[in-house]
Structure formats: C-alpha cells, structure tokens
PyMOL Python script that loads the backbone (N, CA, C, O; Angstrom):
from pymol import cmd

cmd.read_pdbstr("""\
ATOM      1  N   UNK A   1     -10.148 -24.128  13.527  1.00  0.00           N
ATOM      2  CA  UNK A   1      -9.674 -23.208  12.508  1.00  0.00           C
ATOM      3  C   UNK A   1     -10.767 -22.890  11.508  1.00  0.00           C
ATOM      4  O   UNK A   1     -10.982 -21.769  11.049  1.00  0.00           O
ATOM      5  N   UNK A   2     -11.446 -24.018  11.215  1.00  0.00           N
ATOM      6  CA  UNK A   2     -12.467 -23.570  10.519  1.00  0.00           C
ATOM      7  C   UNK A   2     -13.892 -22.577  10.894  1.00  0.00           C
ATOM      8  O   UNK A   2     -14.755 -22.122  10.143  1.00  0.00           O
ATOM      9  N   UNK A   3     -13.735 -22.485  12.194  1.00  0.00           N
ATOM     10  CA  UNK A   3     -15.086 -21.581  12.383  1.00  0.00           C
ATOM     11  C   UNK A   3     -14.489 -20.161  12.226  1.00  0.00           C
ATOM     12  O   UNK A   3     -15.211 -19.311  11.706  1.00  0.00           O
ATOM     13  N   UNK A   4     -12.741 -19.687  12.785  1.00  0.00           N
ATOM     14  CA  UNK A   4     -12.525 -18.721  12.191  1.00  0.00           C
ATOM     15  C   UNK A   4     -12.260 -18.289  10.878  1.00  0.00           C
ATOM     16  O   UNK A   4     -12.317 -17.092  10.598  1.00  0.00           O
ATOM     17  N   UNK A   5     -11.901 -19.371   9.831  1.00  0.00           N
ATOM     18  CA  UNK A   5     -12.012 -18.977   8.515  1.00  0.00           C
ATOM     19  C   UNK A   5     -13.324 -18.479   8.369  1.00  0.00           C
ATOM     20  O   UNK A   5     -13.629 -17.317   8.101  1.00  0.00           O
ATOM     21  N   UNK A   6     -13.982 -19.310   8.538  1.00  0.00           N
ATOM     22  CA  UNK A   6     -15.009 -18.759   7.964  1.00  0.00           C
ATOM     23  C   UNK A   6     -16.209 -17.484   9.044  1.00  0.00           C
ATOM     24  O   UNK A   6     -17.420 -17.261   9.024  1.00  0.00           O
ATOM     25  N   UNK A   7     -15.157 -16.991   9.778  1.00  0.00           N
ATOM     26  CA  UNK A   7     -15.509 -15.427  10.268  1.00  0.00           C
ATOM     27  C   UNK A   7     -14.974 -14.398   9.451  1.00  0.00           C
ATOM     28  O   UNK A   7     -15.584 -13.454   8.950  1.00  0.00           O
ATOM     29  N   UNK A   8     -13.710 -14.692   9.365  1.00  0.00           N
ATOM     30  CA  UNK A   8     -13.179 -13.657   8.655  1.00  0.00           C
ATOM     31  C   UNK A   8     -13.271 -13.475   7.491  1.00  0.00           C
ATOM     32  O   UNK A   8     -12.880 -12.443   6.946  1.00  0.00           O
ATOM     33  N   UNK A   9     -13.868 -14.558   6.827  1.00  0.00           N
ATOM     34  CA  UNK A   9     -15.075 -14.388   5.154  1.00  0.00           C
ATOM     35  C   UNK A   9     -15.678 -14.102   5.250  1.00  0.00           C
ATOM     36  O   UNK A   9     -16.374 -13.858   4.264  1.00  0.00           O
ATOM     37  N   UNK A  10     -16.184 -13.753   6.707  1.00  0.00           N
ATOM     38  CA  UNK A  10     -17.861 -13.270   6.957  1.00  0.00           C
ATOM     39  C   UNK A  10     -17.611 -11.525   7.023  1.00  0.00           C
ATOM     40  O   UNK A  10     -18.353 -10.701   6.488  1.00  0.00           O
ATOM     41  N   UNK A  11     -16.132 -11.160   7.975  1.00  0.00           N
ATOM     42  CA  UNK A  11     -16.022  -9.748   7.711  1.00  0.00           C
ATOM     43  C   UNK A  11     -15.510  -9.592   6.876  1.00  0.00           C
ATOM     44  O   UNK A  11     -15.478  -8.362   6.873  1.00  0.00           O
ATOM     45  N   UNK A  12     -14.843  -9.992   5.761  1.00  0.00           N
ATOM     46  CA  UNK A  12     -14.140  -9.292   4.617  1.00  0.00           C
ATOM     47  C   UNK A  12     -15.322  -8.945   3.708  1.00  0.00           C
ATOM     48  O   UNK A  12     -15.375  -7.894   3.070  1.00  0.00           O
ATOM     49  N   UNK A  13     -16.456 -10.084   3.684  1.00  0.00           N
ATOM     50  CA  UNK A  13     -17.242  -9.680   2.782  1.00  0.00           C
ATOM     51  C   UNK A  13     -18.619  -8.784   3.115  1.00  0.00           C
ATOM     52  O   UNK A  13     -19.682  -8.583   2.529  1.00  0.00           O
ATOM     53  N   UNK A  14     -17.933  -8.302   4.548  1.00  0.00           N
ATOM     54  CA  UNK A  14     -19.184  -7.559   4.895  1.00  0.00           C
ATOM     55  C   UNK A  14     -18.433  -6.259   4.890  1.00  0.00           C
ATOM     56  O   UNK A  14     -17.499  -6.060   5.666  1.00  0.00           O
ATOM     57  N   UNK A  15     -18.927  -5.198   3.838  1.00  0.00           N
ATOM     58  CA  UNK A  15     -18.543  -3.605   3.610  1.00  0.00           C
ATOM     59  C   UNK A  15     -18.609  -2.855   5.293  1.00  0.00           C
ATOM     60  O   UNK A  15     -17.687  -2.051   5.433  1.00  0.00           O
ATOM     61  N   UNK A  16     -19.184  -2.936   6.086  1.00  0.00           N
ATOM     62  CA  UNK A  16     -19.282  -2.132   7.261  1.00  0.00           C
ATOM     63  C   UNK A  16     -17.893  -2.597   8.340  1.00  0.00           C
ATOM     64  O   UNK A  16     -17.186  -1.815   8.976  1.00  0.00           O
ATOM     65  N   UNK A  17     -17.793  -4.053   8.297  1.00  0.00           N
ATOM     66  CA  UNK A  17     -16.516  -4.653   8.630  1.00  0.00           C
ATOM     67  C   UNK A  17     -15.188  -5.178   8.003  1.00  0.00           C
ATOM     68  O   UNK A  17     -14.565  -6.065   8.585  1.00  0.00           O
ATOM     69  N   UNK A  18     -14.839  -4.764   7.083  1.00  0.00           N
ATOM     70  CA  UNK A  18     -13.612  -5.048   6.131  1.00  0.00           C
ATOM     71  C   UNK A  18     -12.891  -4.306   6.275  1.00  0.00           C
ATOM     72  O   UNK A  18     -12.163  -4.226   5.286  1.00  0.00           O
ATOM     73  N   UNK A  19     -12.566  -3.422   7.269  1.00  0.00           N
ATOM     74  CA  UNK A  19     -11.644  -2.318   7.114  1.00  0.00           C
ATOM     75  C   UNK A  19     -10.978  -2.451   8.950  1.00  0.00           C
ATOM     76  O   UNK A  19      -9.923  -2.018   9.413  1.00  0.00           O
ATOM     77  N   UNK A  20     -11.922  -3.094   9.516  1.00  0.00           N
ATOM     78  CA  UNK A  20     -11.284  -3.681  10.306  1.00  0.00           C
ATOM     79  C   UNK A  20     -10.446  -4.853  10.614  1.00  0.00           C
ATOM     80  O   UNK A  20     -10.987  -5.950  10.748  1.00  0.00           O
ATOM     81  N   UNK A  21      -9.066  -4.703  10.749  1.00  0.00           N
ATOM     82  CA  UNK A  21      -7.531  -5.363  10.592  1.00  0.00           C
ATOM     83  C   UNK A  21      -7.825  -6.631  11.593  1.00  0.00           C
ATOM     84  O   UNK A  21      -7.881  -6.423  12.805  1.00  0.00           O
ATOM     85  N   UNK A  22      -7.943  -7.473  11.252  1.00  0.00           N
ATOM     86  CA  UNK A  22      -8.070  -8.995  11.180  1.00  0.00           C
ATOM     87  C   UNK A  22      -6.639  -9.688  11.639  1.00  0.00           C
ATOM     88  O   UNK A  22      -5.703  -9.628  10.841  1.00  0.00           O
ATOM     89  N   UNK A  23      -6.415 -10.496  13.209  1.00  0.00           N
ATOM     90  CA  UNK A  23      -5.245 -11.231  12.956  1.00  0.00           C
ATOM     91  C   UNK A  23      -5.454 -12.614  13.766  1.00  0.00           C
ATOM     92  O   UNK A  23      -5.923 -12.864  14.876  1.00  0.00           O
ATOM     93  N   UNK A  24      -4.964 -13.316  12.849  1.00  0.00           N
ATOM     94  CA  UNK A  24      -5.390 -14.345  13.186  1.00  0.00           C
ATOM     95  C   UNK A  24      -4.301 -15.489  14.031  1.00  0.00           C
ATOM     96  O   UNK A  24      -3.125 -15.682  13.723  1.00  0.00           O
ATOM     97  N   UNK A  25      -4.947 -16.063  14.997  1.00  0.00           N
ATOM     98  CA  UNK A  25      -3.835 -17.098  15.627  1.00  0.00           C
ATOM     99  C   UNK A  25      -4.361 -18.261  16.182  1.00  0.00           C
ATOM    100  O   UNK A  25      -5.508 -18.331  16.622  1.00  0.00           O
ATOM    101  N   UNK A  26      -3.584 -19.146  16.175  1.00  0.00           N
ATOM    102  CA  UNK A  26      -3.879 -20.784  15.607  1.00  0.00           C
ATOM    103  C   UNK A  26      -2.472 -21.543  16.192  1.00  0.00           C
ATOM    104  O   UNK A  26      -1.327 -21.139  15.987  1.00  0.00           O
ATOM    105  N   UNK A  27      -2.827 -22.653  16.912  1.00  0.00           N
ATOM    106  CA  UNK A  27      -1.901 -23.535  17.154  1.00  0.00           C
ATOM    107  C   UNK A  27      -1.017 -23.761  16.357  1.00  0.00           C
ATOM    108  O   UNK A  27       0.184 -23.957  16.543  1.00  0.00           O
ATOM    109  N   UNK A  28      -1.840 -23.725  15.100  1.00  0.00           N
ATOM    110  CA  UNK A  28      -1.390 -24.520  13.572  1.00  0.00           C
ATOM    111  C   UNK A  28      -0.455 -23.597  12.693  1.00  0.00           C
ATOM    112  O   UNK A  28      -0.697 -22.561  12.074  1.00  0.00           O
ATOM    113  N   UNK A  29       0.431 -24.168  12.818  1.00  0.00           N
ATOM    114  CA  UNK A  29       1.562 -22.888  11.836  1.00  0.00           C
ATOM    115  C   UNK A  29       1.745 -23.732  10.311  1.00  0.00           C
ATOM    116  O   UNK A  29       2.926 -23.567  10.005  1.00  0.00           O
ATOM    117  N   UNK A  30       1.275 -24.300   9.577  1.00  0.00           N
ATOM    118  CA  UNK A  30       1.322 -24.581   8.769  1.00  0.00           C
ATOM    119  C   UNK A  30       1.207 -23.702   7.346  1.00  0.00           C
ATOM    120  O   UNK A  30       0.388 -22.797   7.187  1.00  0.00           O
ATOM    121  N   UNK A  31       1.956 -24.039   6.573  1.00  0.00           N
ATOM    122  CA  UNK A  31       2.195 -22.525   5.469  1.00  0.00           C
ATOM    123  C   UNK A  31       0.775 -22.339   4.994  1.00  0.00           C
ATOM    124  O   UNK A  31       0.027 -21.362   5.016  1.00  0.00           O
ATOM    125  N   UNK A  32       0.603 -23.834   4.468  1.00  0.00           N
ATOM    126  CA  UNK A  32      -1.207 -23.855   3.858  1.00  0.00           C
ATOM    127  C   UNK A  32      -1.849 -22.930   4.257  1.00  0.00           C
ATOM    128  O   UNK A  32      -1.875 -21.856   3.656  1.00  0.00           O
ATOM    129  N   UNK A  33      -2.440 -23.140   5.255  1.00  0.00           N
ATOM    130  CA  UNK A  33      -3.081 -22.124   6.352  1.00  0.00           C
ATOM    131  C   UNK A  33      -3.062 -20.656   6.583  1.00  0.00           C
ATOM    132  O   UNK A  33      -3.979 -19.851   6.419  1.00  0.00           O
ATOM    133  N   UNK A  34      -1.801 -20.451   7.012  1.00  0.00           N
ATOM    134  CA  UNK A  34      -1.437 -18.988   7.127  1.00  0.00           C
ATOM    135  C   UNK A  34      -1.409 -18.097   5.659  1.00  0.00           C
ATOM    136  O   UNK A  34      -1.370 -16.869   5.728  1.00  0.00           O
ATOM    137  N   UNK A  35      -1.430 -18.777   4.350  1.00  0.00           N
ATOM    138  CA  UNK A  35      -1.531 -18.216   3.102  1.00  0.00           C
ATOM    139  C   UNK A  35      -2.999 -18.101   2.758  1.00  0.00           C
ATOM    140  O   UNK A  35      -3.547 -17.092   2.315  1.00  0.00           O
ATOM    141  N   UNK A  36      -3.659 -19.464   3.063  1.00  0.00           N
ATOM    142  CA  UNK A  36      -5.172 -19.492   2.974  1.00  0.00           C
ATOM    143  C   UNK A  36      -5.416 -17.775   3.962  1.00  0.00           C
ATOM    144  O   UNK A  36      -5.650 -16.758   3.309  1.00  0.00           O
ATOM    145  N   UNK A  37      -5.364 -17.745   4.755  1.00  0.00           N
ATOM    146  CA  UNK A  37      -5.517 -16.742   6.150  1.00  0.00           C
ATOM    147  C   UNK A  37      -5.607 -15.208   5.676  1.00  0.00           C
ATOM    148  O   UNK A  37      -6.346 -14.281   6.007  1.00  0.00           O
ATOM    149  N   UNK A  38      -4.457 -15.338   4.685  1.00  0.00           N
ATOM    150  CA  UNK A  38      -3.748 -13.989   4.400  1.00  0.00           C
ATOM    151  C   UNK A  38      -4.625 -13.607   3.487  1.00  0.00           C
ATOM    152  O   UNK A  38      -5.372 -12.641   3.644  1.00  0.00           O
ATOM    153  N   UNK A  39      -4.595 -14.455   2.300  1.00  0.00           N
ATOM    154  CA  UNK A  39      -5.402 -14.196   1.180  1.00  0.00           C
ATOM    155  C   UNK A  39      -6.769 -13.931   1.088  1.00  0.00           C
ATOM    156  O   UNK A  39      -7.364 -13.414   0.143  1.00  0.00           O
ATOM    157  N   UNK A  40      -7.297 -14.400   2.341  1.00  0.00           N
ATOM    158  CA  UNK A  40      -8.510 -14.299   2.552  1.00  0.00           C
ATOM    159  C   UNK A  40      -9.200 -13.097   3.003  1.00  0.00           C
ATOM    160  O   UNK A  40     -10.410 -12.910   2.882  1.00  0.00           O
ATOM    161  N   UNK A  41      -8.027 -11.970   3.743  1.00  0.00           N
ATOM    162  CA  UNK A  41      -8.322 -10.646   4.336  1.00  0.00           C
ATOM    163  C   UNK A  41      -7.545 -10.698   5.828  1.00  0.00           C
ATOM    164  O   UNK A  41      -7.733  -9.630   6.410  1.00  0.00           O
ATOM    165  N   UNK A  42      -6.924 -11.405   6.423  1.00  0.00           N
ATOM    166  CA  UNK A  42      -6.227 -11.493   7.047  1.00  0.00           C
ATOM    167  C   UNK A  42      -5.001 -10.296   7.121  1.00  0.00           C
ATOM    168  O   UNK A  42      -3.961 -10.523   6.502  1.00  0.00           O
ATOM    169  N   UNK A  43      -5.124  -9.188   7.789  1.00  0.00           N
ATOM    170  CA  UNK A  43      -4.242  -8.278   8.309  1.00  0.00           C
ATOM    171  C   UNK A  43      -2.440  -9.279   8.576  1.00  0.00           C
ATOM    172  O   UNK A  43      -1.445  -8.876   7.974  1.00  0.00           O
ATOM    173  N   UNK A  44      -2.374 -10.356   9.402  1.00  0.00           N
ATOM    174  CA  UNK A  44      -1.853 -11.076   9.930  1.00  0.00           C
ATOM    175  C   UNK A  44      -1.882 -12.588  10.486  1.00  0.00           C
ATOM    176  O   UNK A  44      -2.961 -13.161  10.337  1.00  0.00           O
ATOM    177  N   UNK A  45      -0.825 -13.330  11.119  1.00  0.00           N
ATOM    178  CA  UNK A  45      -1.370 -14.723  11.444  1.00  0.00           C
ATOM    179  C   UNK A  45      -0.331 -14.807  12.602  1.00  0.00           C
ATOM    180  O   UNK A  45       0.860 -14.514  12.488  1.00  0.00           O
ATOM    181  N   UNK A  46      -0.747 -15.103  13.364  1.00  0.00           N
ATOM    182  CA  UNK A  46       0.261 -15.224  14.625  1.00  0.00           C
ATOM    183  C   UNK A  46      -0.211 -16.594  15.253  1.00  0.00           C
ATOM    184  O   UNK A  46      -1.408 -16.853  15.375  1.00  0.00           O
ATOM    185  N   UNK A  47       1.174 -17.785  15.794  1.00  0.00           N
ATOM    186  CA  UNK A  47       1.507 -19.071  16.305  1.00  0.00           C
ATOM    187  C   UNK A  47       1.317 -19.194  17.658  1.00  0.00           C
ATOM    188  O   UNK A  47       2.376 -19.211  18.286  1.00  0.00           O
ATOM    189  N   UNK A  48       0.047 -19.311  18.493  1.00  0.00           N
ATOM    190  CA  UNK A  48       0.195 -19.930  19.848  1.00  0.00           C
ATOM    191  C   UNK A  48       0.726 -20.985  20.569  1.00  0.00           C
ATOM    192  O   UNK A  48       0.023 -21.993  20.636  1.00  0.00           O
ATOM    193  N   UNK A  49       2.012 -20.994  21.235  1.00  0.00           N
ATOM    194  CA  UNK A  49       1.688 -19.715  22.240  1.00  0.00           C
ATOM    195  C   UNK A  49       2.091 -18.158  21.527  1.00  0.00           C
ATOM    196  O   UNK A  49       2.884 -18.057  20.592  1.00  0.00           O
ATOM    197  N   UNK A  50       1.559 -17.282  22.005  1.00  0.00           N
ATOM    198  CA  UNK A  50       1.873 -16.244  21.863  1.00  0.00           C
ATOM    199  C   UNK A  50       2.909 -15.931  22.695  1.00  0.00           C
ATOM    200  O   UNK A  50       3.108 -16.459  23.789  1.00  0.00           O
ATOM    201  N   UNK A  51       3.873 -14.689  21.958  1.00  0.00           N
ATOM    202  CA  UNK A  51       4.756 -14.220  22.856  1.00  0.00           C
ATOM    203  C   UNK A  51       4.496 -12.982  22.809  1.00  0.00           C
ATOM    204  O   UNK A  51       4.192 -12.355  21.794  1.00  0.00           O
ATOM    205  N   UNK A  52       4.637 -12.413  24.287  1.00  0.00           N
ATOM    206  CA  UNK A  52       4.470 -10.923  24.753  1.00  0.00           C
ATOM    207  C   UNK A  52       4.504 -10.297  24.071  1.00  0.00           C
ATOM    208  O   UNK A  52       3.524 -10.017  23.381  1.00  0.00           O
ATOM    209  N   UNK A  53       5.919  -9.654  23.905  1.00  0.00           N
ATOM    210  CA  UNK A  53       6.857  -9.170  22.687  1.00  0.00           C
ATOM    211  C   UNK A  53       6.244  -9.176  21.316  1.00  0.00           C
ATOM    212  O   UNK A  53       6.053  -8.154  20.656  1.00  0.00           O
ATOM    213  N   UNK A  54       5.957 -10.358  20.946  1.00  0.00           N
ATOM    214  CA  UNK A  54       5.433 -10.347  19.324  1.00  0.00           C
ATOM    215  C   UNK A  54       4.522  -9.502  19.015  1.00  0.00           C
ATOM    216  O   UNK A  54       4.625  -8.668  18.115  1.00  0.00           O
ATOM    217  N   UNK A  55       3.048  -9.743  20.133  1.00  0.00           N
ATOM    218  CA  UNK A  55       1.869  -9.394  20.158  1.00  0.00           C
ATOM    219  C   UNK A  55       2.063  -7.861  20.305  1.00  0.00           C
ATOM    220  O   UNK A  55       1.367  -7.195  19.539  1.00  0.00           O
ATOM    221  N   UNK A  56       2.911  -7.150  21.179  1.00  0.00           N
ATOM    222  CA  UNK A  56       3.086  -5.643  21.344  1.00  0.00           C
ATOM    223  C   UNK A  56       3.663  -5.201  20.050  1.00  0.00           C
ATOM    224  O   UNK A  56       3.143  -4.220  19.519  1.00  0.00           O
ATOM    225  N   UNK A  57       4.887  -5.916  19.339  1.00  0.00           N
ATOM    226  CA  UNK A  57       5.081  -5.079  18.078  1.00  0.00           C
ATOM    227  C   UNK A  57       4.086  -4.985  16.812  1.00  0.00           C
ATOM    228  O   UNK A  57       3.926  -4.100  15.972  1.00  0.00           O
ATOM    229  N   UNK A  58       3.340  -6.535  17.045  1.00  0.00           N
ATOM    230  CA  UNK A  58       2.423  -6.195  16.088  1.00  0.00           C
ATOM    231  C   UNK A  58       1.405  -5.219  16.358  1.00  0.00           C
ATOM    232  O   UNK A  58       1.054  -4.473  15.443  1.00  0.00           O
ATOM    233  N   UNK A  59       0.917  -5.134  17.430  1.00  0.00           N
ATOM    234  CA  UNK A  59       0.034  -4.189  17.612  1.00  0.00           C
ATOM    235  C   UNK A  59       0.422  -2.777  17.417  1.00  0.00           C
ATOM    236  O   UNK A  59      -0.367  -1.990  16.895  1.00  0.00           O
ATOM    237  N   UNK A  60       1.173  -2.546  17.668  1.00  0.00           N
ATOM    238  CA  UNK A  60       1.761  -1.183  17.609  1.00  0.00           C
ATOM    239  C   UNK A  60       2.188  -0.839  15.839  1.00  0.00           C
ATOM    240  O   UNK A  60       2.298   0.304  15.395  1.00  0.00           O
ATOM    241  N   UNK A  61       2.408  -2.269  14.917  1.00  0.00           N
ATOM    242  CA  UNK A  61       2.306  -2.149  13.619  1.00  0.00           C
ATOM    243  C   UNK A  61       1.166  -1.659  13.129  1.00  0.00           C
ATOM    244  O   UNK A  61       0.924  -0.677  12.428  1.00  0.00           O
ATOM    245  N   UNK A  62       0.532  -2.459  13.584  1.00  0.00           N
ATOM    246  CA  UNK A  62      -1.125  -2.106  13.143  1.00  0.00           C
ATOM    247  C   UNK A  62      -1.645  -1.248  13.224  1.00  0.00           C
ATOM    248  O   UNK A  62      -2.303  -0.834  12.269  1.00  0.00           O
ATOM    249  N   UNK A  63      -1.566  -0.377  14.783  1.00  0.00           N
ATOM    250  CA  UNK A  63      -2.095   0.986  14.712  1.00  0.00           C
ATOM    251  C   UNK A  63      -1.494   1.765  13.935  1.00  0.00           C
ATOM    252  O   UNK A  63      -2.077   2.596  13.239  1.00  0.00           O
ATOM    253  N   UNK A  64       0.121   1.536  13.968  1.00  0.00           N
ATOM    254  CA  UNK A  64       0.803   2.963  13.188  1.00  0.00           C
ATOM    255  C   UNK A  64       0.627   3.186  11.526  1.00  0.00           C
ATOM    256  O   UNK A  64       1.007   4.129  10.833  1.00  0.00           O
ATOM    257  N   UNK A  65      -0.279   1.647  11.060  1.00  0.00           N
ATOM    258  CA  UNK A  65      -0.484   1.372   9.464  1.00  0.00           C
ATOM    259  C   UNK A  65      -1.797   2.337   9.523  1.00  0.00           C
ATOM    260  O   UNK A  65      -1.723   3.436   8.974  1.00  0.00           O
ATOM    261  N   UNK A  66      -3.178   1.882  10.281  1.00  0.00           N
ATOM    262  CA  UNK A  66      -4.201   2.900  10.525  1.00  0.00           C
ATOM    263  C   UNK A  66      -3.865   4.145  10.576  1.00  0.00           C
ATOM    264  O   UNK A  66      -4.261   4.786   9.602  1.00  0.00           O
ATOM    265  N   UNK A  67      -3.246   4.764  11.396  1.00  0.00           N
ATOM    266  CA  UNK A  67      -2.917   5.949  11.682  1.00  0.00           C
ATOM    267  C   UNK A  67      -2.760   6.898  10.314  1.00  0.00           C
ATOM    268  O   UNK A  67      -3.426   7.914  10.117  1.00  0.00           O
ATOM    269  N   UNK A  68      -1.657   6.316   9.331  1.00  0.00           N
ATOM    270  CA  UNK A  68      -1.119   6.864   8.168  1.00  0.00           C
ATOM    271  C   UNK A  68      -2.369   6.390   7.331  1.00  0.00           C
ATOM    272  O   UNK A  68      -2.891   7.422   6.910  1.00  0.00           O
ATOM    273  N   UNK A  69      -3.038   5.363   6.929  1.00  0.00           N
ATOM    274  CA  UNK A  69      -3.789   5.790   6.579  1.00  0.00           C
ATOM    275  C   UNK A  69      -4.871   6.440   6.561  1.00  0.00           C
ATOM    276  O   UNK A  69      -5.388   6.687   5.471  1.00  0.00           O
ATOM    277  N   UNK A  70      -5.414   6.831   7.648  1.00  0.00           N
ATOM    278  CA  UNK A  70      -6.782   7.943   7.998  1.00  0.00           C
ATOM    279  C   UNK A  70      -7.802   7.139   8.689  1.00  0.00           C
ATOM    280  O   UNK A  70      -8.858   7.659   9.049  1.00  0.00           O
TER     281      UNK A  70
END
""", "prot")
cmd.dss("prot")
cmd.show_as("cartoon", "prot")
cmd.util.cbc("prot")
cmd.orient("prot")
C-alpha cells in the first residue's frame, strides 16, 4: 500500500498528471486508509477482490464525470 500512496502523491503533485482520475484498490478496506486515499487525490478506492459489476459502474462513473466536465 505504501508504494501506491506514495504514487499517487507523486501524480497529484505533478501538474501534467493530476487531472488524471486515480482509483485505488487494496486488499485492505480499512476506513484509515481509504480516507488517507481519498484525501490524498484519490478519484476512488475499491476492495479486492474486485467485482465485475462494481468495476463497470465505476468506470462508466468516471467517464461520464470527465465527459461533463470537458
């Protein structure tokens, strides 16, 4: 978990990559974590295993948030 925290500090604080939607997933469902995650630039946090289903609505969230915004 820690080498992706500290990726996604690496794109939030990089201007050319911060605008790209970040989601993160982790064995670890712990609240700590997933708030650390969020706050950090985290688009999302999703619990492996993954489920089919989940992964398609979020994705389809995500684009349709891009979309409206430009």
């Amino acid at each position: 978990m820690t080498k992706g925290m500290k990726l996604l500090k690496y794109i939030m604080w990089n201007n050319e990559l911060r605008r790209i939607p970040v989601i993160m997933m982790s064995a670890q469902d712990e609240v700590s974590i997933v708030v650390k995650c969020l706050r950090l630039g985290a688009a999302d946090y999703l619990v492996k295993p993954l489920r089919t289903n989940e992964l398609l609505n979020l994705w389809t969230h995500m684009w349709r948030r891009r979309r409206e915004q430009g």
